[in-house]
TIKE-8569 format. One line per field, with one value per residue (C-alpha): x, y, z; residue in three letters. Coordinates in steps of 0.2 Angstrom, whole numbers. Layout:
N
east	(X, ...)
north	(Y, ...)
up	(Z, ...)
keke	(ala, ...)
END
This chain:
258
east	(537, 537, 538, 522, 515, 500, 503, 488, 481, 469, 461, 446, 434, 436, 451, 468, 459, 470, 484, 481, 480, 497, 503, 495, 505, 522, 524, 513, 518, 511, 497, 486, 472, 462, 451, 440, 434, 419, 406, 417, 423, 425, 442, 444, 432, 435, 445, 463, 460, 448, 459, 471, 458, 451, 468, 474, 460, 462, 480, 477, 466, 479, 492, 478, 479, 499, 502, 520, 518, 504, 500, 491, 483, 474, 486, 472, 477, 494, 494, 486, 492, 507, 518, 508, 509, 526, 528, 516, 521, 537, 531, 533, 520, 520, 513, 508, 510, 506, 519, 523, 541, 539, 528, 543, 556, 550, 552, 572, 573, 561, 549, 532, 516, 505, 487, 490, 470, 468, 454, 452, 461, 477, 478, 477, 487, 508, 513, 509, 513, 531, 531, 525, 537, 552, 545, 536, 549, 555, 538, 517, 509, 489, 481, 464, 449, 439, 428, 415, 427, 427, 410, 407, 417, 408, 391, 398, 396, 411, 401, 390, 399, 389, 390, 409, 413, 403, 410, 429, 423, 418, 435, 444, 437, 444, 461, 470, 473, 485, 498, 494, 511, 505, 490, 495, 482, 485, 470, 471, 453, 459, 465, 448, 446, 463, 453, 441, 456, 464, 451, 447, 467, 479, 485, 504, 498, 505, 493, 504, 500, 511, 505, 519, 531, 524, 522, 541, 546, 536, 546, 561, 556, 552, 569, 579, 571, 572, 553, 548, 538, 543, 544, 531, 520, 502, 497, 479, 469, 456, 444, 434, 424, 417, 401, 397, 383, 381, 382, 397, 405, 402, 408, 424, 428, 423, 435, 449, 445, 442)
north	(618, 626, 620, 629, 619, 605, 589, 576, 563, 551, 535, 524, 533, 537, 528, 539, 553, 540, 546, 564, 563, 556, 569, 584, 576, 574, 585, 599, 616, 606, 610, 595, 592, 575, 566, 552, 542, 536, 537, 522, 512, 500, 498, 480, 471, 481, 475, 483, 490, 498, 505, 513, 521, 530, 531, 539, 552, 558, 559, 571, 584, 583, 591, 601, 608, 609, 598, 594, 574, 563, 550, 534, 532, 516, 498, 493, 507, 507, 488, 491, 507, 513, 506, 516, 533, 534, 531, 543, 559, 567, 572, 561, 546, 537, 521, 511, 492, 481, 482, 465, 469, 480, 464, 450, 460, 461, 441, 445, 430, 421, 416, 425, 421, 435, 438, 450, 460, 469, 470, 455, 465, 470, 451, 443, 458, 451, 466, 457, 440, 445, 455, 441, 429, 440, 432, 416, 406, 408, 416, 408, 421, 422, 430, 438, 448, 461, 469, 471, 482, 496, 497, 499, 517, 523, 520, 530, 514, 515, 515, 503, 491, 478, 476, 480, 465, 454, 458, 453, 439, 433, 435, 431, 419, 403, 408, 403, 419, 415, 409, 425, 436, 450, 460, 470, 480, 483, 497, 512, 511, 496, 509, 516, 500, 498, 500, 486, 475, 478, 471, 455, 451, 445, 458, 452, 453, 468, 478, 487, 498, 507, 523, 533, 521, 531, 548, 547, 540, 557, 566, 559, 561, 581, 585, 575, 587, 601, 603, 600, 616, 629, 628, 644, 640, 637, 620, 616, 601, 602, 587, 581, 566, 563, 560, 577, 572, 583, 567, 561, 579, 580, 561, 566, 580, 570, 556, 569, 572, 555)
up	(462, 477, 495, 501, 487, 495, 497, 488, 499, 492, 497, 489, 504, 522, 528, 522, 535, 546, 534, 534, 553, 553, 542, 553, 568, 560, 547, 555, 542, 525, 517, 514, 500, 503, 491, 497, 485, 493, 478, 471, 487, 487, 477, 486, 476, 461, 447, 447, 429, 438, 453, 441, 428, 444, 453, 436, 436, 454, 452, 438, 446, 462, 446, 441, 458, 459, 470, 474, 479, 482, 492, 489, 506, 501, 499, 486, 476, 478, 473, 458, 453, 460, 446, 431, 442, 442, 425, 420, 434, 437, 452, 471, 473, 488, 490, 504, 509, 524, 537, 537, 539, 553, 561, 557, 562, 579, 580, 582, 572, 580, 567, 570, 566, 557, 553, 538, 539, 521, 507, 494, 481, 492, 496, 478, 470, 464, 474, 490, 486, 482, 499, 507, 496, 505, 525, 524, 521, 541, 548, 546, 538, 536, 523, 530, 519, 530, 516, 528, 538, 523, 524, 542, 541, 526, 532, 548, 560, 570, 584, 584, 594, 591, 573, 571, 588, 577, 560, 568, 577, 561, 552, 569, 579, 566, 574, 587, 595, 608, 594, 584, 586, 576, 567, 552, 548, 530, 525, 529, 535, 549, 562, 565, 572, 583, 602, 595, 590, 608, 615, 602, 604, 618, 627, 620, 602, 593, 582, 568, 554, 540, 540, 554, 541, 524, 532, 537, 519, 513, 525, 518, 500, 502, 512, 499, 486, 496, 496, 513, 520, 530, 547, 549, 537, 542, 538, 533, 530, 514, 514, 498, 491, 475, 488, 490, 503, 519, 529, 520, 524, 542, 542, 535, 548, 564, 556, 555, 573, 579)
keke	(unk, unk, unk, unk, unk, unk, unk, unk, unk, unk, unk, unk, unk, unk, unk, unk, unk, unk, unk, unk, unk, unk, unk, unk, unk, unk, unk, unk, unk, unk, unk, unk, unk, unk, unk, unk, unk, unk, unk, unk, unk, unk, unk, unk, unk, unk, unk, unk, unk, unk, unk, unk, unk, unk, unk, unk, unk, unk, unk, unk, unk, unk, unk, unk, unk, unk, unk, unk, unk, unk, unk, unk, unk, unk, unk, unk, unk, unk, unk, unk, unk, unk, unk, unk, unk, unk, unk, unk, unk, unk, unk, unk, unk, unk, unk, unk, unk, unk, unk, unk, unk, unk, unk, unk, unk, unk, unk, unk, unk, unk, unk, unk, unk, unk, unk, unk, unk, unk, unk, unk, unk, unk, unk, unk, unk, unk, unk, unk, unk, unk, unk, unk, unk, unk, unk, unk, unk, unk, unk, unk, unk, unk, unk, unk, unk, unk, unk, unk, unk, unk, unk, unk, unk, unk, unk, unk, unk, unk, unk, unk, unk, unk, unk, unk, unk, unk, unk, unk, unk, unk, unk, unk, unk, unk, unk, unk, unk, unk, unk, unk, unk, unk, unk, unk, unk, unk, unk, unk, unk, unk, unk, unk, unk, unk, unk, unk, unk, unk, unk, unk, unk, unk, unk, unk, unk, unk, unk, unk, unk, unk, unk, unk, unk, unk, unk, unk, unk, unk, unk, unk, unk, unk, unk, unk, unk, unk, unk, unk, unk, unk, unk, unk, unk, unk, unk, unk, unk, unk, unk, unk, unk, unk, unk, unk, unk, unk, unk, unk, unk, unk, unk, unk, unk, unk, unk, unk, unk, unk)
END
């Protein structure tokens, strides 16, 4: 494997662009091929046998396609599947979780309280609960479904205002949101949404997400192996779906570019 080889990004539709953007920022010379899985989304109702036979057959066109590492751009996915990847690939997959760490550790140890927002799936998986097994003890942690989130980025209505302020005051408005320390915004579709969370939550609650966490655990993966790319390559960014609709491809690159 070479280090100018691509790097295989996937999530269960639109919202690992907020990945790749990441990626582009930080890691600027690497070569990026991204697979939505939008004619599937979503994976947070689906079963997780579900999430790894279609994580499994993604994973295997990216080594089809030489990819030197992959990452799982979706917590769904990663909770259901991550395990079975690495048993199965030699090469790098890197998973993703909600940084509920990064959210308790800003307490100091002062016990925080933290609204966890995630898909159904993430939420019920054991790889969260033993995550969350890890904080609750000294912090108040709440467990919070947004499906309706997902869906409002693939049907492209980000910016309906309306319909998105709505949809979070209906997840949001049972909290008290002046106790709320923290939002972890546990999909990779969430940061779409981080200007309309802003304005939902006091101005002293922090909005945190894992993805500048994973793209420096990949960078830290590739150097250790000596894989990282050149710093005068040329990177690129590759968008796909398994919708191959015109709408869904114009979606993808205004996303990229959001």
């Amino acid at each position: 494997m070479t280090s100018t080889a691509p790097i295989g990004v996937f999530d269960s539709g639109l919202g690992g662009i907020t990945v790749v953007r990441e990626i582009a920022k930080d890691l600027p010379n690497e070569q990026v091929l991204y697979f939505g899985d939008s004619a599937n989304a979503p994976y947070g109702t689906k079963t997780p046998e579900q999430v790894r036979k279609l994580a499994f057959a993604i994973v295997n066109n990216f080594v089809r396609e030489g990819v030197k590492a992959v990452v799982i751009a979706c917590n769904t996915a990663t909770s259901a599947a991550v395990d079975a990847l690495r048993e199965q690939f030699t090469i790098p997959i890197i998973g993703m979780e909600p940084a509920l760490k990064v959210a308790c550790d800003r307490g100091h140890g002062v016990p925080q309280h933290v609204i966890v927002a995630a898909t159904p799936l993430t939420l019920r998986e054991q790889k969260f609960a033993k995550l969350m097994a890890r904080f609750n003890s000294t912090n108040v942690i709440y467990k919070q479904p947004c499906p309706a989130l997902v869906e409002i980025v693939e049907h492209g209505q980000l910016d309906d205002s309306e319909l998105v302020e709505r949809t979070l005051h209906g997840y949001f408005d049972g909290y008290d949101l002046e106790t709320i320390d923290s939002v972890v915004l546990g999909c990779t579709h969430f940061p779409f949404f981080r200007d309309y969370f802003r304005r939902l939550m006091p101005s002293s609650t922090a909005i945190i997400d894992g993805n500048v966490g994973t793209v420096n655990h990949l960078r830290v993966v590739l150097e250790a192996l000596g894989q990282l790319a050149p710093e005068d390559a040329e990177g690129t960014i590759v968008l796909s779906n398994s919708d191959p609709s015109e709408r869904m491809t114009t979606l993808m690159h205004q996303l990229l570019t959001r």
